[in-house]
C-alpha positions in Angstrom: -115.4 145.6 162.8 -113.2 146.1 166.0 -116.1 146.7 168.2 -117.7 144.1 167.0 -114.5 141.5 167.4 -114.2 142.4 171.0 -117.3 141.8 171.5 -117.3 138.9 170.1 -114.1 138.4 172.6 -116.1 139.7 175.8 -119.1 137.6 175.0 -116.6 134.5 174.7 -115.0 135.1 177.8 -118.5 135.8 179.8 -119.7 132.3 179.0 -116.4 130.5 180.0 -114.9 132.4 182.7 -116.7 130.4 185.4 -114.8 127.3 184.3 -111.8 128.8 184.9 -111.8 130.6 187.6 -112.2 129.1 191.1 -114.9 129.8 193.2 -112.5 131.4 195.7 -111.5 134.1 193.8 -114.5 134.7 191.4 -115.3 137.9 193.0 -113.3 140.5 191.1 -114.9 139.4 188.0 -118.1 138.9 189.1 -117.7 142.5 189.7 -116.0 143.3 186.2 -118.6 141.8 184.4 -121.6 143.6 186.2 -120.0 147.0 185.8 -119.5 145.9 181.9 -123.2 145.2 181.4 -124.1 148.5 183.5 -122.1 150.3 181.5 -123.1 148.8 178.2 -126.5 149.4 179.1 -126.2 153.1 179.6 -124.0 153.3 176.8 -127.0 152.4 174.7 -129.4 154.2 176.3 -127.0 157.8 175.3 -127.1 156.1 171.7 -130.7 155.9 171.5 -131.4 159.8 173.3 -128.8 160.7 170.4 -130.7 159.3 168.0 -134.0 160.8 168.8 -132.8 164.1 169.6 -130.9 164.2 166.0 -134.1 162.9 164.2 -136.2 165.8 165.3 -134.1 167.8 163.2 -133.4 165.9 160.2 -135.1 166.9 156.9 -135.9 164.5 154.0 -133.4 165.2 151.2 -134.7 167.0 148.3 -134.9 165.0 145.4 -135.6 168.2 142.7 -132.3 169.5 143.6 -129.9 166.0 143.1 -129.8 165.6 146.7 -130.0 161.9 146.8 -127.7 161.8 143.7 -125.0 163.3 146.0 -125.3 160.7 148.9 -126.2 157.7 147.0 -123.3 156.2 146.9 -122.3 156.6 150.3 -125.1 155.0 151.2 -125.0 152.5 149.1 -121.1 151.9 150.7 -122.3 152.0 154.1 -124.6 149.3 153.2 -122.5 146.7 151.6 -120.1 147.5 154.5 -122.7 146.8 157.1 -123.7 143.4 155.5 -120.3 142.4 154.9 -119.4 142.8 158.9 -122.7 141.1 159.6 -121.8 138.2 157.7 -118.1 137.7 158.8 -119.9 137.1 162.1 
């Protein structure tokens, strides 16, 4: 919830920051925000190779042996918590 309240912050600040910033000195962030998208951007690129290279090795869990009963509610937690951060933006 954090990350997602800064970037709610950044964002904020990206759209506004022209208005308050004369044109004089509108270089350093100019430069600040480019470097933020870059790195963004390659940020989610490393998420995304992460993913893939972790899904190649996942297995489905076993049903016959309880597997699902063990991480059911977990998963059921993650859920809620994921919708409830979605919604509070």
């Amino acid at each position: 919830m954090l990350f997602v309240l800064g970037g709610i912050g950044v964002q904020k600040a990206a759209e506004h920051w022209t208005a308050a910033v004369p044109a004089t000195k509108a270089g350093v962030p100019e430069v600040a925000f480019g470097v933020l998208v870059v790195v963004a951007a390659i940020g989610s690129v490393l998420v995304l190779a992460g993913i893939a290279l972790r899904r190649a090795s996942l297995r489905p869990v076993p049903s016959v042996a309880g597997g699902w009963g063990h991480i059911r509610r977990p998963i059921y937690r993650a859920c809620a918590i994921t919708a409830l951060t979605a919604t509070a933006c």
